[in-house]
N, C-alpha and C positions, 0 to 999 in steps of 0.2 A: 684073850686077856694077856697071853703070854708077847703080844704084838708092841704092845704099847713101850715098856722099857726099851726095848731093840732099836725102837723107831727114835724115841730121847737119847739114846748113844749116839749113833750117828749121828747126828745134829751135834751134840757134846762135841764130838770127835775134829768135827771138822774146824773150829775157832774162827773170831773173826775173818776177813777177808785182809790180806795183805798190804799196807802201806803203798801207795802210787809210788811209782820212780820218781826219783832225786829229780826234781825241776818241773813237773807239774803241780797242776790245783792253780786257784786262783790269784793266788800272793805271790807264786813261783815260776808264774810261766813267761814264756819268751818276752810278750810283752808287759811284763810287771817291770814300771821304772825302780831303780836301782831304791832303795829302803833312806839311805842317808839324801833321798831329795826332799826338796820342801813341797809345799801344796802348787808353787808356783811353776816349780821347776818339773811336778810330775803333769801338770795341765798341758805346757811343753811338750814333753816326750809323748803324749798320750796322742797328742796334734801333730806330730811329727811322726809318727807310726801311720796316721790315718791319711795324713800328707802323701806319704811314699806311696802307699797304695793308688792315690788315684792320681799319681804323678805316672804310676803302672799304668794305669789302667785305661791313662790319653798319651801313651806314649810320649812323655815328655824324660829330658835329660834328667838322672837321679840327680840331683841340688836342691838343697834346701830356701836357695834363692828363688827357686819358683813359685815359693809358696807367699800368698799376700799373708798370712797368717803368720809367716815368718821374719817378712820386712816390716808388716805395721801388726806387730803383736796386739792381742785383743785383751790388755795388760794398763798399769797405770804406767808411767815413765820408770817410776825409781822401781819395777817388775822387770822391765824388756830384757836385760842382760842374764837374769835368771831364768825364762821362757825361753831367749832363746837358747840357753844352752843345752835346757833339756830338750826342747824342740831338734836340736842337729843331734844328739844322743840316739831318742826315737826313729828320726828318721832314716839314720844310719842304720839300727837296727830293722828296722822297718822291712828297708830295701834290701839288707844281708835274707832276711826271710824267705822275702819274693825269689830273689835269685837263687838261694841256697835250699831253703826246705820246703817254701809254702804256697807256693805255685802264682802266688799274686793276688786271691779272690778269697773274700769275708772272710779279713781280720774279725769287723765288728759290724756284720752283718748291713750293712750302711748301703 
């Protein structure tokens, strides 16, 4: 009987688990578009992340003009100016990834 307190201490003792570093989780990570974008401009950056990667992945020059997704936005007209911006955002980020931290392979599993 005398087991059972000892055993709720430790457990007591130890407290939650510690907060993720500064810039992970889902709303934080590398690629989470910037918060101040709209619905249009985060569809953008999100195509433009996924862009760079298979721009990687056929060995094609990092440019955003590769991408038909970037010349004919899949957008209404008075949209294209806002997609593309977040779209060369993303994709800059994108491809800073591949080359810098993230080897090039499943962003998003795609």
């Amino acid at each position: 009987m005398m087991m059972a307190p000892f055993a709720t201490q430790a457990v007591a003792q130890q407290g939650p688990p510690p907060p993720p570093p500064s810039g992970y989780g889902p709303a934080y990570g590398w690629d989470a578009p910037p918060r101040e974008f709209q619905e249009i401009q985060r569809q953008g950056f999100h195509d433009g992340i996924y862009g760079a990667q298979k721009d990687f992945e056929n060995h094609r020059r990092p440019t955003p003009n590769n991408r038909d997704e970037y010349r004919r936005p899949p957008v209404s007209p008075r949209d294209r100016y806002a997609y593309r911006m977040g779209f060369e955002r993303g994709y800059r980020i994108g491809w800073d990834h591949i080359m810098n931290r993230g080897g090039g392979y499943g962003f998003y599993g795609r």
